[in-house]
Every structure is written in structure tokens, then in C-alpha cells.
FIRO-253718 format. One record per residue (C-alpha): residue in three letters; x, y, z. Coordinates in nm, 3 decimals, always signed. Layout:
// residues N
 residuo       u       v       w
     Ala       X       Y       Z
...
//
This chain:
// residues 361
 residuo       u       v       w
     Unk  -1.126  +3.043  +8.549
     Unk  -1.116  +3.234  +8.217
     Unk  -1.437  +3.133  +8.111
     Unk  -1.629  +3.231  +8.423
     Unk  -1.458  +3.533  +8.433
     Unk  -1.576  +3.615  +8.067
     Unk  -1.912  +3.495  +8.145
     Unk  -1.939  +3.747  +8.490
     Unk  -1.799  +4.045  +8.261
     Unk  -2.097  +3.971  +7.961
     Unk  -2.377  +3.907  +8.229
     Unk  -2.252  +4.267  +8.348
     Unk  -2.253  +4.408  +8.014
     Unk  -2.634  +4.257  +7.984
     Unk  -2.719  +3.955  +7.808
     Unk  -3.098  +4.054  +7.674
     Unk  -3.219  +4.012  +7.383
     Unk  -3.010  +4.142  +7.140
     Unk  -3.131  +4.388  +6.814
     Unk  -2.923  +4.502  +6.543
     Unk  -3.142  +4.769  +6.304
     Unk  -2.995  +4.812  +5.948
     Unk  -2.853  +5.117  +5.922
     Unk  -3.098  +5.170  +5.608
     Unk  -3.434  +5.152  +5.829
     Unk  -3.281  +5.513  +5.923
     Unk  -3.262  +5.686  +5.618
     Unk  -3.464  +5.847  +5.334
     Unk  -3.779  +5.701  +5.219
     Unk  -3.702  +5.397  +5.441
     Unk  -3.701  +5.539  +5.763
     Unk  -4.009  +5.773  +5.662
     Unk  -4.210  +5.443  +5.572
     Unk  -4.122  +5.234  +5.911
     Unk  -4.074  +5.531  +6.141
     Unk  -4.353  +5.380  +6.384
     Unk  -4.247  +5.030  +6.413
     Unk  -3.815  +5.152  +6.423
     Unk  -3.953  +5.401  +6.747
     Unk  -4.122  +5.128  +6.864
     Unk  -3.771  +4.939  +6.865
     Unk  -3.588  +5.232  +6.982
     Unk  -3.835  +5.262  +7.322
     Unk  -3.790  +4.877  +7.397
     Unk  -3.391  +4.968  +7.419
     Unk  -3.478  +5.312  +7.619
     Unk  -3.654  +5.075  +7.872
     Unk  -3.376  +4.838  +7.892
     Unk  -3.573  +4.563  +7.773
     Unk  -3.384  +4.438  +7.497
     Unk  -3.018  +4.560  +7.376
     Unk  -2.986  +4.730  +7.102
     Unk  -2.665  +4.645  +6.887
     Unk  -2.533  +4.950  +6.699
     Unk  -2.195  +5.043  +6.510
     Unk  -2.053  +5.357  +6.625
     Unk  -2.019  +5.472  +6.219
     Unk  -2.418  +5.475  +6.222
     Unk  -2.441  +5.701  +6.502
     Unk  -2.501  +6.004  +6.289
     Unk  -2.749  +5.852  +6.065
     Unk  -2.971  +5.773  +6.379
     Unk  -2.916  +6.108  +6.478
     Unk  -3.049  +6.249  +6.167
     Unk  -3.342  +6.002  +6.201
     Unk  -3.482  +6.149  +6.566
     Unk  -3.434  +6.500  +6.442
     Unk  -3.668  +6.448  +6.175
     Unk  -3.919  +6.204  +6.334
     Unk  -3.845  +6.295  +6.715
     Unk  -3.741  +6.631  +6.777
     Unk  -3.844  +6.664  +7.091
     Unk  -3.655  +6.330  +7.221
     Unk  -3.381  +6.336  +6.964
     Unk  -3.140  +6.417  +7.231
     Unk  -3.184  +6.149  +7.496
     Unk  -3.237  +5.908  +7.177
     Unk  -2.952  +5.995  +7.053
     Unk  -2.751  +5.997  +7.418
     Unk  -2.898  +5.624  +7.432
     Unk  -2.743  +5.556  +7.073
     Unk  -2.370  +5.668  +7.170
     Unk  -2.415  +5.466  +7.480
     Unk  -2.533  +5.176  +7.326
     Unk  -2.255  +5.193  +7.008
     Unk  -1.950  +5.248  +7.298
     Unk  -2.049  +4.889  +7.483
     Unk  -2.279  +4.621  +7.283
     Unk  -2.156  +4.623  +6.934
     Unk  -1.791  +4.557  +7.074
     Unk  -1.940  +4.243  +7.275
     Unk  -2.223  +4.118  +6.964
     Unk  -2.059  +3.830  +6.805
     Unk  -2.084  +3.850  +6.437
     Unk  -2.249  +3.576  +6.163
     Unk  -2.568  +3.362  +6.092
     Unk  -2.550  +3.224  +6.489
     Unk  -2.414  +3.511  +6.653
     Unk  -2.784  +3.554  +6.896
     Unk  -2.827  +3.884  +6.727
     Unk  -3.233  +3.949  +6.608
     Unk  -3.095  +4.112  +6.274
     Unk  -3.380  +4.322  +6.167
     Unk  -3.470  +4.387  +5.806
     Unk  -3.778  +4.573  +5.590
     Unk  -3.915  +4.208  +5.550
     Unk  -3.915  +4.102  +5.894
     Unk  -3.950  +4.446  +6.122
     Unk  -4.295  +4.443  +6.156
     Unk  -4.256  +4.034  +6.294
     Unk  -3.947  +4.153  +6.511
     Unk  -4.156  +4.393  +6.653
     Unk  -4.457  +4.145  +6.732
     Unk  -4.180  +3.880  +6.898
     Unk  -3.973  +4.146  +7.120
     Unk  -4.274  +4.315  +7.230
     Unk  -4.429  +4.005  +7.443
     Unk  -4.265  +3.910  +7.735
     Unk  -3.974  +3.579  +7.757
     Unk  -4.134  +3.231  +7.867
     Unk  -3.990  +3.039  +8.146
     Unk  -4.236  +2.704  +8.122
     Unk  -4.171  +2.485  +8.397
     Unk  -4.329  +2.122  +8.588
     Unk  -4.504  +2.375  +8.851
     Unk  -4.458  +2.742  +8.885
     Unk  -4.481  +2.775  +9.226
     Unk  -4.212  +2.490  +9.323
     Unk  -3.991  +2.525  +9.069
     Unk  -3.965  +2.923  +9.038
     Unk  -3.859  +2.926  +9.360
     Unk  -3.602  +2.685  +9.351
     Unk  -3.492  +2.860  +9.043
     Unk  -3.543  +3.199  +9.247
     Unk  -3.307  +3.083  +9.494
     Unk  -3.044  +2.918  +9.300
     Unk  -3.018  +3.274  +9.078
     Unk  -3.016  +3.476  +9.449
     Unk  -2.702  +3.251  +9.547
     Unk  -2.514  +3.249  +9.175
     Unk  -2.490  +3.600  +9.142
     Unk  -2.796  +3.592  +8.873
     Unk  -3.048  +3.863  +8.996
     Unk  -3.115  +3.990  +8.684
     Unk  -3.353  +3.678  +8.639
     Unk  -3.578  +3.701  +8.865
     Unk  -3.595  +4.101  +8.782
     Unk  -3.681  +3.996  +8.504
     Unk  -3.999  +3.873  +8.625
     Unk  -4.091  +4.102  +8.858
     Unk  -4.060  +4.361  +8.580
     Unk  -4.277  +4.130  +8.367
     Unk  -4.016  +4.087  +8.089
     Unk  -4.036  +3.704  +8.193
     Unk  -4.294  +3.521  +8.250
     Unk  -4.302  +3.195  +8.403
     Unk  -4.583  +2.943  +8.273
     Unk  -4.728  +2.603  +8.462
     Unk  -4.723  +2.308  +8.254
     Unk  -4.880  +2.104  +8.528
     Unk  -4.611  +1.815  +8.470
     Unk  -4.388  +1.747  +8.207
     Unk  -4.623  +1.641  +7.913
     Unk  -4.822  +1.976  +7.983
     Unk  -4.484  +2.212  +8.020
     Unk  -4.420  +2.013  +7.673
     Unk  -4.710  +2.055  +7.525
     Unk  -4.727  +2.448  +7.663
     Unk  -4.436  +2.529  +7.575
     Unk  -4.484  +2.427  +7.180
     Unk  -4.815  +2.578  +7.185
     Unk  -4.618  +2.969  +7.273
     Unk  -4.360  +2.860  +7.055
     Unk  -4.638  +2.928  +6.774
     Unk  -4.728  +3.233  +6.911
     Unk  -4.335  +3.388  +6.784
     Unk  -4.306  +3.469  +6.452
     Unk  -3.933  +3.438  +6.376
     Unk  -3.759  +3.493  +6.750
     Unk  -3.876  +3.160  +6.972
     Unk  -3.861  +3.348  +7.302
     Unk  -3.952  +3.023  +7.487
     Unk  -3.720  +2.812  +7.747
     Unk  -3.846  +2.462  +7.908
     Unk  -3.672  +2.342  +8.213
     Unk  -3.770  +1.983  +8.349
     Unk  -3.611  +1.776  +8.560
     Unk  -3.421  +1.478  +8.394
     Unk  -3.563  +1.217  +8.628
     Unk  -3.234  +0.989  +8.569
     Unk  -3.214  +0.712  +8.762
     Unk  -2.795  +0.641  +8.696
     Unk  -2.520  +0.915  +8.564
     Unk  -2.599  +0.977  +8.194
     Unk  -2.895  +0.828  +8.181
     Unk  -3.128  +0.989  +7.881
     Unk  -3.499  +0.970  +8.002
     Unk  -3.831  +1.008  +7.790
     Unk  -3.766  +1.403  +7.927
     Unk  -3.429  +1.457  +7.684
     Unk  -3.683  +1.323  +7.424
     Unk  -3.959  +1.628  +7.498
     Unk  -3.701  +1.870  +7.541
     Unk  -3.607  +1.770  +7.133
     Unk  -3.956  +1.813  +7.068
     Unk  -3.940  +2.197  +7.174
     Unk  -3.607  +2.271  +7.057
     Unk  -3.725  +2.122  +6.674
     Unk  -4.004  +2.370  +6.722
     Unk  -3.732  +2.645  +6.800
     Unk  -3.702  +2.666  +7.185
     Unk  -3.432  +2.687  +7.392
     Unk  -3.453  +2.416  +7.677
     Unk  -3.286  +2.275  +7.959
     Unk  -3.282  +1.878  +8.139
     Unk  -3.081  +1.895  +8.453
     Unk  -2.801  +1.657  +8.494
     Unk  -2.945  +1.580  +8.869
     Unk  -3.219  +1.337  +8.869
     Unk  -3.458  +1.699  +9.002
     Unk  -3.461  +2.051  +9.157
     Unk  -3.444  +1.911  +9.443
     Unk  -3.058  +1.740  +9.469
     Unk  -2.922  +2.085  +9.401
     Unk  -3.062  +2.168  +9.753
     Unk  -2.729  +2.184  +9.950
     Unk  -2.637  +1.988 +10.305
     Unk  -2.605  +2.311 +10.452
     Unk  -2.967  +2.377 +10.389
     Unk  -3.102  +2.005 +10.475
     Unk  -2.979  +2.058 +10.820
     Unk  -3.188  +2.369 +10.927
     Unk  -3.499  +2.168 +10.819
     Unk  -3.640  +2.005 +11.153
     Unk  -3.746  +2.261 +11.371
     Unk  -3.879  +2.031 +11.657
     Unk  -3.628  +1.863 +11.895
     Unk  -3.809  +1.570 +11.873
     Unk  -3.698  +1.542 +11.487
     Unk  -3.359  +1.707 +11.525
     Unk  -3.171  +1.330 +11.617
     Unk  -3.342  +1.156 +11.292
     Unk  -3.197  +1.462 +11.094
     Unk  -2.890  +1.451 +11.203
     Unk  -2.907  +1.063 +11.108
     Unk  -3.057  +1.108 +10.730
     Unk  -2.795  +1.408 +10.694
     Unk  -2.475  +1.143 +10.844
     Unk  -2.617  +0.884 +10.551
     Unk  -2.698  +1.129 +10.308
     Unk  -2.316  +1.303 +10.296
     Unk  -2.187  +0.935 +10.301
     Unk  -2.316  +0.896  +9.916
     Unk  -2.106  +1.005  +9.655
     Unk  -2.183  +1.279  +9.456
     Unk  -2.327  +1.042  +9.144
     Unk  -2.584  +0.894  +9.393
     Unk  -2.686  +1.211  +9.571
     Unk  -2.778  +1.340  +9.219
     Unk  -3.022  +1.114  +9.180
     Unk  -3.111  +1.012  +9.506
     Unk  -3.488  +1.079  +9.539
     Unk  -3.448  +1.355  +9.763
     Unk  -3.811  +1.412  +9.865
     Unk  -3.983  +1.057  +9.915
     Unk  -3.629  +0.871  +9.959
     Unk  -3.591  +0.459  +9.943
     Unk  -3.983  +0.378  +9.969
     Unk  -3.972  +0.205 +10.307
     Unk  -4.116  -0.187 +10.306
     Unk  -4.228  -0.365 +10.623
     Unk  -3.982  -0.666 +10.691
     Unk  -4.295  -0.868 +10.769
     Unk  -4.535  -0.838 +10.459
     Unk  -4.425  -0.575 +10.219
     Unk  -4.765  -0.583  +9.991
     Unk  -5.001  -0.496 +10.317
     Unk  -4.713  -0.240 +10.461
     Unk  -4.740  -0.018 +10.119
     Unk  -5.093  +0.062 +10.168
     Unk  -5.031  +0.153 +10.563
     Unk  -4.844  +0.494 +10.734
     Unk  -4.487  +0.521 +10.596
     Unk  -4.399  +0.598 +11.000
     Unk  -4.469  +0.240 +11.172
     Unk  -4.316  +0.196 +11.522
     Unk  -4.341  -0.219 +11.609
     Unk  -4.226  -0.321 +11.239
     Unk  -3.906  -0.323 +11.103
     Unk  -3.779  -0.121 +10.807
     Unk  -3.615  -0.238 +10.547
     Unk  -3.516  -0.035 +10.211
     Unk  -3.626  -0.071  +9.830
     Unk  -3.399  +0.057  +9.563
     Unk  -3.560  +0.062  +9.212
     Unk  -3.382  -0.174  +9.012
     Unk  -3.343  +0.127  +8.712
     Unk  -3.090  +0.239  +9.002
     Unk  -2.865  -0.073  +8.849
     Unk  -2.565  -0.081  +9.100
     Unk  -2.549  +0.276  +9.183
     Unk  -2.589  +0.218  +9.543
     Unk  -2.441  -0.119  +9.547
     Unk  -2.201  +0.000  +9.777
     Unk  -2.416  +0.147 +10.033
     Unk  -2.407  +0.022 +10.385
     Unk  -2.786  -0.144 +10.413
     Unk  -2.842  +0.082 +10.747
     Unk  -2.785  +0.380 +10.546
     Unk  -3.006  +0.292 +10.301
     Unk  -3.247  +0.214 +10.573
     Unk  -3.262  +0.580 +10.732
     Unk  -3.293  +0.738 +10.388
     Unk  -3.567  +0.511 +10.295
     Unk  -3.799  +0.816 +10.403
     Unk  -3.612  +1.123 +10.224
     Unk  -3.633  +1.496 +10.339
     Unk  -3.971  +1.625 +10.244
     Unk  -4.159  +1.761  +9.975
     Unk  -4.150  +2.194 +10.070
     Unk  -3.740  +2.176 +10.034
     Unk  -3.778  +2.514  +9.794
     Unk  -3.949  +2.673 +10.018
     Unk  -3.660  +2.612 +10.306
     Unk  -3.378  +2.688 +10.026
     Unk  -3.540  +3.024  +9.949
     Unk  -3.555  +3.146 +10.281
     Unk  -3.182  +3.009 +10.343
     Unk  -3.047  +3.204 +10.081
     Unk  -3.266  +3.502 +10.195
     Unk  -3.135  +3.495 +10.548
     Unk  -2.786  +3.461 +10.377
     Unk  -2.698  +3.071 +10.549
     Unk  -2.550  +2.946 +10.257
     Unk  -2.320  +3.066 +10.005
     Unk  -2.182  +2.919  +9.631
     Unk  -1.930  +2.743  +9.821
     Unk  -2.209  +2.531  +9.943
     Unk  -2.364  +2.504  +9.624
     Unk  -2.023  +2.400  +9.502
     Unk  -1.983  +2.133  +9.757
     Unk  -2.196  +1.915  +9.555
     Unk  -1.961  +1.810  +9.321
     Unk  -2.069  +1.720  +8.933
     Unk  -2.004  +2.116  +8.829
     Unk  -2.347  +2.163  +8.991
     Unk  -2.254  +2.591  +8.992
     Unk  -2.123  +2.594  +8.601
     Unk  -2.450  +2.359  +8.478
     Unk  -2.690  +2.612  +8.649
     Unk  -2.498  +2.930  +8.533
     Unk  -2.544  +2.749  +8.181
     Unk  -2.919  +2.718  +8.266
     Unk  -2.944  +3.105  +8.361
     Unk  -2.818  +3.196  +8.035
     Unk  -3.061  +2.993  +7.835
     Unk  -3.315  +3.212  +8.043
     Unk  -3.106  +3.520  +7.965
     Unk  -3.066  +3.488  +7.607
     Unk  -3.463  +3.492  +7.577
     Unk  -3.530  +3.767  +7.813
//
């Protein structure tokens, strides 16, 4: 409890980018030589793009600098320094890996280059992910995200899969000179709790290069998608009763095998006649029997499964499930609690995932 309530106080606060300016850029022969790029600094914090990370003892100094460089906006400058002295520097952790960009004569001119471009949110596909990640942020209290976007101080990329969001994001990861404003987040496509896939190994690959990234712990997106949500999907009375069934089946799983329960395509169904001639005919067949197929790299998750149940969620729930979630949390049909129902610490990993995003922004 005291940890979330510490994290909902410093997302308050603001969790951008933060920028501490030596106190030296401001004065004499210094601040005369840099006065373009440290303005340039100042109006990123004056936008409320970045937060700017000042001891109250320096307040004067910067005060001094507008009048001489800024006379005309020394005042709200300097309004935006006493602000910004009275709330960040108390909350900016101190030391080599505090997440402060400490700015210096050597590296200004770079800091400027890196803070100026907007964040990178790389993901498997733009338009199906950012909207599960849309909706998620709606429901956990994490606005400030999608904002973000809309303000275009994030921008979200398409790596067309996982080897191209790999490959995409290392490629922008080049294009930072010293702050790697880059976050990947792929699904972990684990079959069994714990299980590290070839995805934990391109997630290293970034993070050597200096991105931030993040694997969910579900198998994908998609088994973060609560019951709640699931149930409103079948519009037609004619496919309300077979909902009804996949949802009875689906809440009988415990919450290890609904996280990585292939939530869109399900079981792939087999014929109980020939199962090499049913694969290449209509998953929906009336006058054959269906069985299930679990993939074996499932080991003995679902060993103790009822067959039937297997059986109805041989055909899963869809592939346009973040399209239904966003327009569930938009009509206001589900809450955290939901979320929370899931089990695993589904809430806390995503609020984890948020501030990976954050911390870029």
C-alpha cells in the first residue's frame, strides 16, 4: 500500500524527463557563451515537456541570467524557476542512477538534440497495441500517457512484428546522443509461468543498446483483457449462448493458464475424424466433432482441465478484443477492480510498464 501510494503522489508531481542545469551554465562568460542552447532548455520546461530539476539556492543566479539575456520574459522565467525549485528538486533522487539528464558545457549542445525530439513507444503494431495500451492507461489512472501522444511528446512507432519493433527500435536508439529516449514493449509469447522466450532475448538486445523495454508476464495484450469485457463481445443473440459457454470455461482456468491462454485463436480445433484434412477446412464445421489441441510447449499447464472445457475454448474470443476494451473503458463498464480480478499483480506489472513510458517522455 505504501508503495502505490508513493508511486500515485510522484506520477502527480510529474514523472517527465528530468533536467538538472549546472548552476555555472548561468553565470559570467558561461552563460553568455550557451545562452541559446540554456533558453532553449528553459522553453522545453515552460512547455511542460520535460522537468526541470533546480535547487532553490540557484534561484537568484537564474534570475540574474533572464535579466541579462531575457528581459522581457525574465519574470515569468523566473516565476517558472521558484515553482520548479519548491516541488522537483525535493522529489529528484540524487547520484550516478538517480534518472536525472545532468547537463554540462560538454554535453548541452547533445542534451539539447536528445530532449528536443519526441519519446518512442515502438510496439508489434501501432494500431492494436496502442490501443490496448490506450485503454489499460484510461482504466489505471495513467492519462498522462496517452497525452503524451496526442501532444506529440510520444510517439508510437510500428515495428511490423517483433524482429522489426527490434530492429526499429535499435535503429532510433542511434538517433540519441547520450539520453536513449526509446521503450519496446512486446508481448512475451510464454507458453508456461516463467517461461523466457526468444522475445526476453530482443528486449536485451535494445536495452545493451540503451533502451528501456518491457516483455509482459502474460503470454500477450490480449489476456489482460478482463471477463467483464469478454462478455459484452457478442452482439447477436444467436452468439450470446456460445459466449456465455467460452466465458463459464474461460473463468474456470486459473489465473497461470488464463495468462497464457491464446486468447484470440484459442485451442486450434481438430476434426475427430481426420485431423490433417480438417486443418485446411472452416474452423466452424457443424456434422464433425471437435476435439481440442494443446501445444505440447503448454507442458501440463492445462493438465487439469476438464476435456469439454478445453473443447469450447478451442476457438478463442476473436482477434478486434482492443478495439472492444477501448470502448469499455470509454463507456466506463469496467473499473481496476476488474483489471485486478485477474490475479498475477496484473495492475502493479502494467503501472511498472507506464513508468518505463513515463521516464522517457
Amino acid at each position: 500500500m505504501k508503495k502505490y501510494v508513493l508511486w500515485r503522489m510522484r506520477r502527480r508531481i510529474g514523472l517527465k524527463m528530468r533536467v538538472e542545469i549546472p548552476v555555472e551554465l548561468f553565470k559570467d562568460r558561461e552563460g553568455n557563451e550557451n545562452t541559446e542552447l540554456v533558453l532553449k532548455l528553459i522553453r522545453f520546461f515552460r512547455e511542460a515537456r520535460h522537468e526541470w530539476v533546480l535547487s532553490p539556492r540557484d534561484v537568484d543566479v537564474v534570475r540574474e541570467f533572464f535579466l541579462r539575456h531575457v528581459p522581457t520574459f525574465a519574470q515569468v522565467y523566473t516565476l517558472l524557476a521558484q515553482k520548479t525549485s519548491g516541488k522537483s528538486y525535493a522529489w529528484a533522487p540524487r547520484g550516478v542512477s538517480s534518472g536525472v539528464v545532468g547537463v554540462s558545457r560538454e554535453t548541452l549542445r547533445s542534451d539539447v538534440h536528445d530532449l528536443e525530439r519526441p519519446a518512442l513507444l515502438v510496439v508489434e503494431n501501432a494500431s492494436y497495441d496502442w490501443k490496448m495500451i490506450k485503454a489499460l492507461a484510461s482504466l489505471l489512472g495513467c492519462e498522462d500517457i496517452v497525452r503524451a501522444e496526442e501532444d506529440n511528446r510520444l510517439e508510437v512507432y510500428n515495428g511490423g512484428g517483433k524482429d522489426g519493433a527490434t530492429r526499429l527500435a535499435v535503429e532510433q536508439l542511434a538517433k540519441f546522443t547520450r539520453t536513449k529516449r526509446v521503450v519496446l514493449v512486446i508481448d512475451s509469447d510464454s507458453f508456461h509461468p516463467g517461461e523466457r522466450t526468444d522475445n526476453h532475448e530482443k528486449a536485451n538486445i535494445v536495452e545493451l543498446k540503451g533502451g528501456r523495454t518491457h516483455v509482459l508476464r502474460f503470454r500477450e495484450m490480449e489476456n489482460y483483457i478482463p471477463n467483464r469485457v469478454l462478455a459484452r463481445q457478442a452482439r447477436k443473440p444467436s452468439a450470446q449462448a456460445g459466449m456465455a459457454k467460452r466465458l463459464e470455461s474461460l473463468k474456470k482456468l486459473s489465473a497461470d493458464q488464463r495468462a497464457h491462454f491464446d486468447m484470440k485463436y484459442g485451442f486450434r480445433a481438430k476434426s475427430t475424424r481426420d485431423s490433417a484434412v480438417s486443418e485446411r477446412k472452416p474452423r466452424h464445421r457443424k456434422k464433425v466433432g471437435k476435439t481440442f489441441d494443446v501445444p505440447p510447449r503448454h507442458r501440463d499447464l492445462y493438465a487439469d482441465v476438464h476435456e469439454r472445457d478445453l473443447v469450447i475454448l478451442c476457438e478463442g474470443f476473436g482477434t478486434d478484443l482492443p478495439t472492444l476494451l477501448f470502448q469499455e473503458v470509454r463507456a466506463g463498464g469496467i473499473s481496476e477492480v476488474d483489471l485486478d480480478g485477474l490475479g498475477l499483480g496484473a495492475p502493479q506489472e502494467l503501472r511498472s510498464m507506464f513508468d518505463k513510458i513515463r521516464n522517457v517522455i
